[in-house]
VOBA-1610 file (N, C-alpha, C; in pm, whole numbers, padded with zeros to 5 digits, always signed):
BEGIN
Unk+01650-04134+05611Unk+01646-04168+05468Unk+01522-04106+05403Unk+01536-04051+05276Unk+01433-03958+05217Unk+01362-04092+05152Unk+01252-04054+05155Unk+01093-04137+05116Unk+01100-04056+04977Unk+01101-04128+04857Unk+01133-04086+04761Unk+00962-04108+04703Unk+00885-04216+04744Unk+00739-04233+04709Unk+00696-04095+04773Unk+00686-04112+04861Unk+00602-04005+04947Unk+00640-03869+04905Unk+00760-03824+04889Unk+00812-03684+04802Unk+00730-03665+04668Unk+00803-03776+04583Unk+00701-03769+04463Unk+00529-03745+04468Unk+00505-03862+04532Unk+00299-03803+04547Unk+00305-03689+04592Unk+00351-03609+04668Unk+00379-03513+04777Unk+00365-03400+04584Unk+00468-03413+04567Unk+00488-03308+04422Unk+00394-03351+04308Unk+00346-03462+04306Unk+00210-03445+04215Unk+00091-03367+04252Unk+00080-03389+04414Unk-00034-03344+04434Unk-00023-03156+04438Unk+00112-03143+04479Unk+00160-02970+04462Unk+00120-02930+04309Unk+00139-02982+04224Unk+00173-02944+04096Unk+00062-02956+03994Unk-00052-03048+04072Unk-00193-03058+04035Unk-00283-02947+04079Unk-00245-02861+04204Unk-00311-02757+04269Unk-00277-02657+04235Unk-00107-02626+04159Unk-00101-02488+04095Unk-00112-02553+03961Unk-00143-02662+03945Unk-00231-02559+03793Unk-00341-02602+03733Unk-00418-02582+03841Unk-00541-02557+03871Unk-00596-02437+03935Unk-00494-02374+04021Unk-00463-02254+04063Unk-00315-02177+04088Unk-00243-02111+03991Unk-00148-02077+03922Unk-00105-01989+04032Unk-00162-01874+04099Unk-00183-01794+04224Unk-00137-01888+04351Unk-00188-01990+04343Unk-00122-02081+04517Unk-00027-02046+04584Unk-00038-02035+04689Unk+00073-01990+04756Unk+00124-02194+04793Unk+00106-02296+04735Unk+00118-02444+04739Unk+00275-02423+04690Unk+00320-02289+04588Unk+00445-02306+04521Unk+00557-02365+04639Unk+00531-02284+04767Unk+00652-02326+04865Unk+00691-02446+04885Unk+00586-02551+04924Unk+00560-02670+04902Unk+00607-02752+04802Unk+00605-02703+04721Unk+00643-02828+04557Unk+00767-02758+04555Unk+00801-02633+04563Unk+00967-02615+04600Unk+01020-02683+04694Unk+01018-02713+04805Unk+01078-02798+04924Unk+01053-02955+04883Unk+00977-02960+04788Unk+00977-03090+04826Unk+01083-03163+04721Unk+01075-03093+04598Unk+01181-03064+04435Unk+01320-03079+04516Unk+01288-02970+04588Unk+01469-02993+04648Unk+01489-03047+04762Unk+01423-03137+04836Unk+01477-03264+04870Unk+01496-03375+04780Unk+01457-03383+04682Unk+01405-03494+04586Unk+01571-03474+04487Unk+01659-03348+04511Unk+01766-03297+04435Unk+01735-03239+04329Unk+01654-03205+04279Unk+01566-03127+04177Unk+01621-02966+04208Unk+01705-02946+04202Unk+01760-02764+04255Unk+01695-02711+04156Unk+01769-02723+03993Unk+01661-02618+03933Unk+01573-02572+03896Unk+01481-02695+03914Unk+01320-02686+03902Unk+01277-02633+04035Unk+01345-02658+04137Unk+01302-02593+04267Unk+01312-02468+04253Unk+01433-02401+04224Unk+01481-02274+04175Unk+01340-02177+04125Unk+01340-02219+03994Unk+01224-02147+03922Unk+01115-02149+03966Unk+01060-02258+04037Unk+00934-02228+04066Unk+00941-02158+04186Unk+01003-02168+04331Unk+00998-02042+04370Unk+00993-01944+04331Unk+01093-01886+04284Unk+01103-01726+04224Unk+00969-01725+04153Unk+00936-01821+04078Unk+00785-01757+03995Unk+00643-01752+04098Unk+00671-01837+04203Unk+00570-01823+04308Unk+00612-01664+04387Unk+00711-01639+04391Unk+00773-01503+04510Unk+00723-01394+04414Unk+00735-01401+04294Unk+00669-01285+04209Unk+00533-01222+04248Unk+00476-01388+04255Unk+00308-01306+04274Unk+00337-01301+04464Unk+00401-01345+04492Unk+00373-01327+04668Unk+00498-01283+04721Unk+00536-01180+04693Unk+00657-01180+04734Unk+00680-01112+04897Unk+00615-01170+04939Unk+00560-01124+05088Unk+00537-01253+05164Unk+00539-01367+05093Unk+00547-01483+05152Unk+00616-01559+05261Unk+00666-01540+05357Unk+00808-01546+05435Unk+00750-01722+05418Unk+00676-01796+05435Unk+00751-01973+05386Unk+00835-01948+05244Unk+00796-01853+05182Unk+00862-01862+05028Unk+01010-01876+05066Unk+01007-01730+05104Unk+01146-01722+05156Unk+01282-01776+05164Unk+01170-01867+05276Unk+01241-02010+05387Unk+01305-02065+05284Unk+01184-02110+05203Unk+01213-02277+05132Unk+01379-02176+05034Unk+01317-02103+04961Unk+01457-02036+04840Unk+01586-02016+04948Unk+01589-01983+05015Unk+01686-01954+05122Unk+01783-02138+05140Unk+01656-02224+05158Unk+01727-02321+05150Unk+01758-02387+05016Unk+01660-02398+04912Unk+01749-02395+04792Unk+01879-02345+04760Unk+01888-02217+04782Unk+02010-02168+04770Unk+02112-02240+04833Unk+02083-02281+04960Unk+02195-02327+05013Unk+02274-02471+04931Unk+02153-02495+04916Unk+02200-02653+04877Unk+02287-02623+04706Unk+02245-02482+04668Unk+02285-02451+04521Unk+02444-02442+04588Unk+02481-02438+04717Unk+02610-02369+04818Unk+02627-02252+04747Unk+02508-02155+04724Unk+02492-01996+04707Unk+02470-01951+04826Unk+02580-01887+04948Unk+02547-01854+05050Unk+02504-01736+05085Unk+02533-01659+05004Unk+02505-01503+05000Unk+02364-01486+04983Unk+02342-01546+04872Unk+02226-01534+04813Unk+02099-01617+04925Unk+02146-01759+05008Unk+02047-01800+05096Unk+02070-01713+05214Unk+02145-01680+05243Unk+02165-01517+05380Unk+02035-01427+05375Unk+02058-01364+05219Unk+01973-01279+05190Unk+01827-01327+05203Unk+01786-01407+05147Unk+01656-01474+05152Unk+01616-01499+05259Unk+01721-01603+05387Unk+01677-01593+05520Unk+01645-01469+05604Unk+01714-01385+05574Unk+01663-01231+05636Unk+01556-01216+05630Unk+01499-01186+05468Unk+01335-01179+05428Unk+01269-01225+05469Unk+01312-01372+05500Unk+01197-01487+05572Unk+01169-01396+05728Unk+01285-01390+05801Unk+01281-01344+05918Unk+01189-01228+05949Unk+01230-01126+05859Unk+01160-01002+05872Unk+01026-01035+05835Unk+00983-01087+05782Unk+00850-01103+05751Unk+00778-01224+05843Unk+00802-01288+05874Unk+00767-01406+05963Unk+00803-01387+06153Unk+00908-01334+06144Unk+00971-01383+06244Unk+01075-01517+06285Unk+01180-01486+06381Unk+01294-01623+06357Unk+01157-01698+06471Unk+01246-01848+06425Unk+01221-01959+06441Unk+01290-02046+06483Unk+01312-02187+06564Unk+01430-02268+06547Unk+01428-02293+06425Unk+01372-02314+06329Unk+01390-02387+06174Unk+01489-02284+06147Unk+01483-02155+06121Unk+01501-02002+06102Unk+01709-02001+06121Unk+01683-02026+06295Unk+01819-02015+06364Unk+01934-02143+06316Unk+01825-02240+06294Unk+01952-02364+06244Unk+01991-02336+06088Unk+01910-02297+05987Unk+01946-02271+05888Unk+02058-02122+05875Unk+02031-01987+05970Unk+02109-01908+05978Unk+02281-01979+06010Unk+02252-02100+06158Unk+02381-02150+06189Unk+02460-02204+06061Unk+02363-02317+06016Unk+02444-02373+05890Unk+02528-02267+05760Unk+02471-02124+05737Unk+02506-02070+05615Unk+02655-02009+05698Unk+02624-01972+05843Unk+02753-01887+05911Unk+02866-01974+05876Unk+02838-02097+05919Unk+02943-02205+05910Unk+02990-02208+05801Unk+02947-02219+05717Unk+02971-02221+05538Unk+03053-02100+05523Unk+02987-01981+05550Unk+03065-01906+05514Unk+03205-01815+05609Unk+03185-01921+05734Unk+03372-01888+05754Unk+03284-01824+05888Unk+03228-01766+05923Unk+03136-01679+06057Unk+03135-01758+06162Unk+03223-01780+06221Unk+03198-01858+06352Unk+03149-01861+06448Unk+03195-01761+06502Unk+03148-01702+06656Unk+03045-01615+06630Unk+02968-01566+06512Unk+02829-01561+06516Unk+02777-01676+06517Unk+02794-01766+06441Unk+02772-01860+06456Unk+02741-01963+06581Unk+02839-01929+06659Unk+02813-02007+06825Unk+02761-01923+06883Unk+02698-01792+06862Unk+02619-01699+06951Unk+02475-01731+06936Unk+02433-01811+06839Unk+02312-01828+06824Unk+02259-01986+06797Unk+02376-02053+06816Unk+02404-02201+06899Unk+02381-02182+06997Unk+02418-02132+07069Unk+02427-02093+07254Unk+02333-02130+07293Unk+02223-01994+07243Unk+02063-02011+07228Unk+02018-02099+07261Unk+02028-02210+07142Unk+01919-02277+07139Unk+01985-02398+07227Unk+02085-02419+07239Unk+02097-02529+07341Unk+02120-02489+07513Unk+02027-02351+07515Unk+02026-02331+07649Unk+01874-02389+07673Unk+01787-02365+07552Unk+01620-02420+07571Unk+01680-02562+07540Unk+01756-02633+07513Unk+01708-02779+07437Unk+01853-02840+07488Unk+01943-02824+07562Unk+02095-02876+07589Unk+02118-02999+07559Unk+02011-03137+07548Unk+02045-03226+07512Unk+02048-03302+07333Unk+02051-03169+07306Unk+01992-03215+07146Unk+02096-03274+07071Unk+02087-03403+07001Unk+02241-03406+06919Unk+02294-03312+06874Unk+02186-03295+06742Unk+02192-03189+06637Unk+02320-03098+06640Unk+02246-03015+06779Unk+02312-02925+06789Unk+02452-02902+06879Unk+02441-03052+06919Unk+02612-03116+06958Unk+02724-03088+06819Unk+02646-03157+06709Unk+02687-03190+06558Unk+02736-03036+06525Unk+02626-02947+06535Unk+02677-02806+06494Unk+02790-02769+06576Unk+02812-02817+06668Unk+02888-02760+06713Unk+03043-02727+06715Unk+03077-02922+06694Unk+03185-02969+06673Unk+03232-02906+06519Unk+03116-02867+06432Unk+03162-02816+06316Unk+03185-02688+06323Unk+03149-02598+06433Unk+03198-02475+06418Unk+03340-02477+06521Unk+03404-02529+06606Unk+03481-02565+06673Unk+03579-02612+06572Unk+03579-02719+06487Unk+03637-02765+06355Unk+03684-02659+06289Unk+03583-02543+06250Unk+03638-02466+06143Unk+03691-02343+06196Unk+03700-02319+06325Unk+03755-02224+06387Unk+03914-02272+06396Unk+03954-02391+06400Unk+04030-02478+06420Unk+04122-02425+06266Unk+04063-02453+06175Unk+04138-02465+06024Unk+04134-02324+05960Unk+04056-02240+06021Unk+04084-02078+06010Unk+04146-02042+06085Unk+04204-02055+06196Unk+04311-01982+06243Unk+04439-02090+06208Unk+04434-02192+06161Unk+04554-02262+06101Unk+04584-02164+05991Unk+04485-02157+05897Unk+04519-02073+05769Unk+04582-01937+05751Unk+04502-01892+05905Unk+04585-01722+05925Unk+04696-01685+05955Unk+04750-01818+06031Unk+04849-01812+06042Unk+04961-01879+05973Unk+04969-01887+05861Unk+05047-01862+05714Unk+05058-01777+05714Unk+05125-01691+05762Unk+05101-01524+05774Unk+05202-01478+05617Unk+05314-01589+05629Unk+05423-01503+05477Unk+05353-01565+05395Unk+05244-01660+05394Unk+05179-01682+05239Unk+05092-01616+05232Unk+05001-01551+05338Unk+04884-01494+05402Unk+04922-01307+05315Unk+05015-01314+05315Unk+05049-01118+05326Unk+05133-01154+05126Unk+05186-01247+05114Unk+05224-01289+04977Unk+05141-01264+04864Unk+04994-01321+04943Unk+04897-01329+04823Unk+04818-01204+04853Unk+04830-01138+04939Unk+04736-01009+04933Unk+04816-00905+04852Unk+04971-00917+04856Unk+05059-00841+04772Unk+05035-00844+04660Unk+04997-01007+04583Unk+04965-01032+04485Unk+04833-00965+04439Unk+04776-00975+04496Unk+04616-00927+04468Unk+04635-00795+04448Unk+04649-00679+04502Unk+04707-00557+04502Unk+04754-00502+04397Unk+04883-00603+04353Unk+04920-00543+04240Unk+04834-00590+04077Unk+04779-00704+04092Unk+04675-00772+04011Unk+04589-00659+04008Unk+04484-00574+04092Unk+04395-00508+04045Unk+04439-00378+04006Unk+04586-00369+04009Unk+04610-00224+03929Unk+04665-00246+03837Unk+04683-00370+03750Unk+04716-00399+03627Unk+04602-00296+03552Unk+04675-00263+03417Unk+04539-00207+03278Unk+04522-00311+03204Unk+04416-00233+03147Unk+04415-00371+02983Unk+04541-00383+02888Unk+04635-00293+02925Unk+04754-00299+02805Unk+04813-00451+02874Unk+04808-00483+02979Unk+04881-00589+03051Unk+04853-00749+02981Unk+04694-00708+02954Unk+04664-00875+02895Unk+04633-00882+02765Unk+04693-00939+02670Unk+04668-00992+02543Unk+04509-00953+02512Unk+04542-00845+02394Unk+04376-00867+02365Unk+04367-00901+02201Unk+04273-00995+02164Unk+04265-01055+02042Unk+04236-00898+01913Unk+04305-00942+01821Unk+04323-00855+01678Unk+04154-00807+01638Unk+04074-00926+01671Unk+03941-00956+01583Unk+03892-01121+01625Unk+03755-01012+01662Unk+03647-01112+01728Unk+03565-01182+01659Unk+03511-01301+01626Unk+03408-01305+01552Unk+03293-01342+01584Unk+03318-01405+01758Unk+03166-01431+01803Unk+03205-01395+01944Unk+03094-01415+02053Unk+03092-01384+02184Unk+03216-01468+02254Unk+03205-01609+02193Unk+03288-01732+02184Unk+03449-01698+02235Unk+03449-01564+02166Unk+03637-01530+02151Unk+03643-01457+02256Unk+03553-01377+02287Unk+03555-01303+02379Unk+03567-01384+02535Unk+03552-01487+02561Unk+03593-01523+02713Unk+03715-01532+02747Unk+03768-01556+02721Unk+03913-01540+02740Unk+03953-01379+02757Unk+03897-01275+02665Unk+03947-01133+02708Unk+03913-01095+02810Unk+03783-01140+02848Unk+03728-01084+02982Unk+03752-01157+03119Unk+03720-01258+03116Unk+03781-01367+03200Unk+03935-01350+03254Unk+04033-01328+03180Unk+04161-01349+03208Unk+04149-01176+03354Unk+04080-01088+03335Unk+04057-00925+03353Unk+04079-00956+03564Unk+04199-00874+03609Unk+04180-00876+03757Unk+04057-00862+03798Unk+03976-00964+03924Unk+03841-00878+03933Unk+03715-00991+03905Unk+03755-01047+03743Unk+03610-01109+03724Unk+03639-01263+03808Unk+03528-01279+03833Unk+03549-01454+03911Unk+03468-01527+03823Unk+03398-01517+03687Unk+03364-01571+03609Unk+03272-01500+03495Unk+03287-01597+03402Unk+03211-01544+03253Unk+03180-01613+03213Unk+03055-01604+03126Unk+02985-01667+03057Unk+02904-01689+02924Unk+02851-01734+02843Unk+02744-01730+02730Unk+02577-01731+02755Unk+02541-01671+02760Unk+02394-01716+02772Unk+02282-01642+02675Unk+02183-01767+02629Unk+02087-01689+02542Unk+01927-01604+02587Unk+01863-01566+02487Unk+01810-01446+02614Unk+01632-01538+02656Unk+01659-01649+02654Unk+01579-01760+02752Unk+01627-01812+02897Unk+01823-01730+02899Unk+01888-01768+02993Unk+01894-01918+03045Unk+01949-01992+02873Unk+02055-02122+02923Unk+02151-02077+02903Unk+02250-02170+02970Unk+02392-02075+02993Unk+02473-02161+02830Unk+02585-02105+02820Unk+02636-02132+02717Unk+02747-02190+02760Unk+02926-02179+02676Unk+03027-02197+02737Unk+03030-02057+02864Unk+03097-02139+02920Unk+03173-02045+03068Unk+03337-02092+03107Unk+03368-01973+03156Unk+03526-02011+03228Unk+03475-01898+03376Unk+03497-02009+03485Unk+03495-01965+03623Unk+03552-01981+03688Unk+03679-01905+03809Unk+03750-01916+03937Unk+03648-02009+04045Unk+03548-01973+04053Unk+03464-01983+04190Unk+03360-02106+04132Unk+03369-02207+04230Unk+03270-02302+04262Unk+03126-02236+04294Unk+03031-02242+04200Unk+02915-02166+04236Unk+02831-02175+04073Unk+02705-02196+04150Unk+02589-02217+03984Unk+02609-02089+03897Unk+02598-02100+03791Unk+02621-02007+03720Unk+02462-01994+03630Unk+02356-02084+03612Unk+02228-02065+03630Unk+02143-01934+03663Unk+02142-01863+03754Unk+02077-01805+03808Unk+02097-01696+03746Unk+02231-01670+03753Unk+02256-01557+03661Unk+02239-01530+03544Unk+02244-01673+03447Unk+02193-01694+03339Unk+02046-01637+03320Unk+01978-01690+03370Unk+01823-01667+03399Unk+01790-01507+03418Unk+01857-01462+03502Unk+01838-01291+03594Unk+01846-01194+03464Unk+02029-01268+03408Unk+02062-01134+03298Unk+01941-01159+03190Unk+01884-01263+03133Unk+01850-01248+02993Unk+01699-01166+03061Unk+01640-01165+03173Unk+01526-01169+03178Unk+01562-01002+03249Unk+01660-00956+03291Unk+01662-00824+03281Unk+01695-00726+03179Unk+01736-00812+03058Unk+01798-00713+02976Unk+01655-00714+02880Unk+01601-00804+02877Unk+01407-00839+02823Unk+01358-00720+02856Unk+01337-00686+02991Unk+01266-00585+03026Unk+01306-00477+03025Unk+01439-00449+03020Unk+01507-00334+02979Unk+01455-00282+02854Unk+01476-00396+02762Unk+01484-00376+02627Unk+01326-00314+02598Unk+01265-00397+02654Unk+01039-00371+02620Unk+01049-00232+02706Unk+01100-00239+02775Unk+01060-00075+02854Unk+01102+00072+02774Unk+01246+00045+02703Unk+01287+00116+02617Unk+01253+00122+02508Unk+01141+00031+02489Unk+01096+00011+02307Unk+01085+00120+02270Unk+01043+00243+02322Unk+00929+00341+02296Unk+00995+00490+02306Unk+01141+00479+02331Unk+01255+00564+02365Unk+01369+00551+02221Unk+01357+00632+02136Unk+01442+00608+01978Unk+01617+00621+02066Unk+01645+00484+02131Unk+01778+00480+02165Unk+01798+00383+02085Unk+01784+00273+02032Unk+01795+00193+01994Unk+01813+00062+02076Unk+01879-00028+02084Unk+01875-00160+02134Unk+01985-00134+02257Unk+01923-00196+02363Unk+02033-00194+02469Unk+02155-00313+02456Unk+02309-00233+02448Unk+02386-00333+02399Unk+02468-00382+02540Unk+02489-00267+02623Unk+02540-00300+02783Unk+02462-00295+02923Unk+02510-00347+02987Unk+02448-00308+03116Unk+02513-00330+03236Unk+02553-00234+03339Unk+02642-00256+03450Unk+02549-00222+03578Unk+02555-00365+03646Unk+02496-00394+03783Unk+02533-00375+03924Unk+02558-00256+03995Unk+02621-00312+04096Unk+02501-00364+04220Unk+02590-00424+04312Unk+02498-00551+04415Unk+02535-00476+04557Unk+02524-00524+04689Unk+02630-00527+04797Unk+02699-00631+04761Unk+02694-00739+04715Unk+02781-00827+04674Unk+02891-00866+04556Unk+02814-00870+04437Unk+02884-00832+04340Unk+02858-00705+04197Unk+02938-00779+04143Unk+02894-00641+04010Unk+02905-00703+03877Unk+02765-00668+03803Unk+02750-00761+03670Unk+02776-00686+03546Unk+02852-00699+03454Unk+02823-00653+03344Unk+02836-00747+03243Unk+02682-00687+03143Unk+02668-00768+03060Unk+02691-00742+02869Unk+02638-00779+02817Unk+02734-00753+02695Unk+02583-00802+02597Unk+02516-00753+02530Unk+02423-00817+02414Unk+02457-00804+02308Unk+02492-00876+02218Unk+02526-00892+02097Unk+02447-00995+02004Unk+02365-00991+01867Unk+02377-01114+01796Unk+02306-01185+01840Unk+02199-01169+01936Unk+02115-01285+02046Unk+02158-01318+02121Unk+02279-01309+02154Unk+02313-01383+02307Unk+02350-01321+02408Unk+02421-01329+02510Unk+02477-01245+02586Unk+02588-01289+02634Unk+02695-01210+02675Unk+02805-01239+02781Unk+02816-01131+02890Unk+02802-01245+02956Unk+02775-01163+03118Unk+02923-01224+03198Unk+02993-01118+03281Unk+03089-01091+03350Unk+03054-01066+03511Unk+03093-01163+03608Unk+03060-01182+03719Unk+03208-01148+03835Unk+03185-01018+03854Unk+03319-00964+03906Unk+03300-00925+04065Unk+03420-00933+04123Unk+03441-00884+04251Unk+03394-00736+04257Unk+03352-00671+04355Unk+03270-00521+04367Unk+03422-00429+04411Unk+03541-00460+04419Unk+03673-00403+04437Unk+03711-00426+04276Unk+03751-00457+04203Unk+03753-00424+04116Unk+03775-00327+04006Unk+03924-00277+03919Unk+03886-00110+03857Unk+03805-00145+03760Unk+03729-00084+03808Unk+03585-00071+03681Unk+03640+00000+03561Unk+03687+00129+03577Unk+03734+00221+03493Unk+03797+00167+03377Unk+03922+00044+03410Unk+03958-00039+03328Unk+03882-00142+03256Unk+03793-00169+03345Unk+03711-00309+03288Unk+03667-00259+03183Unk+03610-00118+03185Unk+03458-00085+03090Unk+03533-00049+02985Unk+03656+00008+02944Unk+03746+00060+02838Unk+03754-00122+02791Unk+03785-00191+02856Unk+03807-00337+02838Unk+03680-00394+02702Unk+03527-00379+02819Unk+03446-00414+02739Unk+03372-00326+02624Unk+03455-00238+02570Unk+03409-00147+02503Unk+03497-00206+02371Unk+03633-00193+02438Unk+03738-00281+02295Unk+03662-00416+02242Unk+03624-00493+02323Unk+03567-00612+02311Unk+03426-00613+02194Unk+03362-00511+02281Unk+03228-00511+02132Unk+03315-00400+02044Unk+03357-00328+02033Unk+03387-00309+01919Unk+03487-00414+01836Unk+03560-00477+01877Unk+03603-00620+01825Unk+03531-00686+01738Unk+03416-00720+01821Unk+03273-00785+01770Unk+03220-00777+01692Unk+03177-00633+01688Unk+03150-00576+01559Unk+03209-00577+01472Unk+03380-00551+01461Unk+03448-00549+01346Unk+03432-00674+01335Unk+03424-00735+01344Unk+03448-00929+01337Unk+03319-00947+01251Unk+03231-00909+01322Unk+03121-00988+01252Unk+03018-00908+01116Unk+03123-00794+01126Unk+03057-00699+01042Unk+03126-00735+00916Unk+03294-00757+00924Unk+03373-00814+00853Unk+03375-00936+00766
//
C-alpha cells in the first residue's frame, strides 16, 4: 500500500530543492514520486524539463520510461528504457520493467528469455512466478486469436483495400470554417489512428481517436516544435510555417497551423502519404476559403 504522507513530504522536499536549484538532477526523484502518487502529467513534464538540461541522465531515463508506461505508452517507455540501459547499464529494476512493456506489447518469448535470467539468480521469487503466469496467459490468448485465421486474413483484406482508397472515396466538406470541421476530414482518412486540436501552449482541444493512448504528449511536442520552427525561421522571408510532416520509426505526424491553433494527425507509418497530403492541402485550403469568407 502506497504511503501517501511519506510520497507527499517526499515531493515537497524534491520541489523545494529544484527551486532552489532549477539544474538538480533531484528532477528524477519528484518525477517517481508524482507518479506513484498518480500525478502522470506533472510527472510527465517535469521529467522531460529535467532530461533537457541532463539528457544523459540514465535515472532520468528510468523514471520517464516508467511514466510512460503507466501513460500505457509502450513504445515510447521501450524507447526510454533503452537510453536508460545504454547509458547506465541493465539492472534487475532495468530487466523487470523491460519484462513488463514485452508483455504489454504482445512480445512473449522475448519476454520469457529474460525471465529465465533472472529466476535462474533468484528461482524463488514470487514476483517473478507472477510474471510469469502472465506471459504464459498471453501466449495463451495470442495464439487463440491467430487462429481465427478466416477473420484473421478477412481483416487484413480489409485493411489492404482501406489503404488504397483516395480522397475521392470520403466525403469532403464544401467549406471549412474552423479547425473544428476539419476532424472529421482527416480522421475518417485510411491510416490516421487519431486527430486532434491543440493550442500552441499544447492543451489539447477536441479529438476523435481509434487507439487507447494519451494524446497529451503530442499535444505538448507539436506546439513546442512548430515554436521553434517558427523562431528559427523568423529570419528566412518564407513566411509563417503552415505544415509540417514528421516521420518516426514509429509513427508519422502531420500537423496543420492555422488561426493559433493546430491540428495534428497521428497516422500509421504504412499509410499513402501521397493521398493524405493532397488530403491536407484541400483541407487548408478549405480553411482559408472559410475563414477568409
Amino acid at each position: 500500500m502506497i504511503d501517501t504522507i511519506e510520497i507527499d513530504e517526499r515531493i515537497e522536499k524534491c520541489e523545494k530543492i529544484l527551486k532552489e536549484n532549477p539544474d538538480s538532477q533531484i528532477f528524477a526523484a519528484l518525477a517517481d514520486s508524482l507518479r506513484k502518487k498518480g500525478e502522470l502529467d506533472h510527472a510527465f513534464r517535469v521529467c522531460r524539463q529535467g532530461l533537457r538540461i541532463h539528457p544523459d541522465y540514465g535515472p532520468g531515463h528510468l523514471v520517464m520510461a516508467k511514466v510512460n508506461f503507466d501513460r500505457k505508452m509502450y513504445d515510447w517507455a521501450e524507447k526510454e528504457l533503452e537510453e536508460a540501459i545504454r547509458l547506465d547499464g541493465r539492472t534487475r529494476s532495468t530487466d523487470i520493467l523491460e519484462i513488463a512493456i514485452l508483455i504489454k506489447r504482445g512480445f512473449y518469448s522475448k519476454a520469457k528469455v529474460i525471465l529465465d535470467k533472472l529466476k535462474t539468480a533468484d528461482p524463488t521469487n514470487d514476483y517473478y512466478h507472477q510474471l510469469e503466469k502472465q506471459i504464459e496467459e498471453g501466449k495463451v490468448e495470442k495464439k487463440a486469436k491467430l487462429a481465427e485465421t478466416e477473420v484473421f486474413y478477412r481483416t487484413q483484406v480489409q485493411e489492404e483495400m482501406a489503404s488504397q482508397t483516395t480522397t475521392k472515396d470520403i466525403p469532403e466538406p464544401d467549406r471549412l470554417s474552423s479547425l473544428e470541421d476539419a476532424l472529421p476530414a482527416v480522421s475518417n482518412f485510411p491510416g490516421v489512428d487519431a486527430v486532434f486540436i491543440a493550442d500552441f501552449d499544447g492543451n489539447i482541444g477536441k479529438s476523435q481517436s481509434r487507439l487507447d493512448f494519451a494524446l497529451e504528449p503530442f499535444g505538448t511536442e507539436s506546439a513546442e516544435l512548430l515554436k521553434t520552427l517558427n523562431r528559427e525561421l523568423g529570419g528566412i522571408e518564407f513566411g509563417k510555417l503552415i505544415t509540417l510532416h514528421v516521420d518516426t520509426s514509429m509513427r508519422t505526424l502531420f500537423l496543420v497551423a492555422l488561426e493559433g491553433e493546430i491540428i495534428v494527425a497521428v497516422c500509421r507509418s504504412d499509410m499513402n502519404l501521397g493521398s493524405f497530403r493532397l488530403r491536407v492541402q484541400k483541407i487548408i485550403d478549405g480553411l482559408k476559403e472559410g475563414i477568409d469568407g
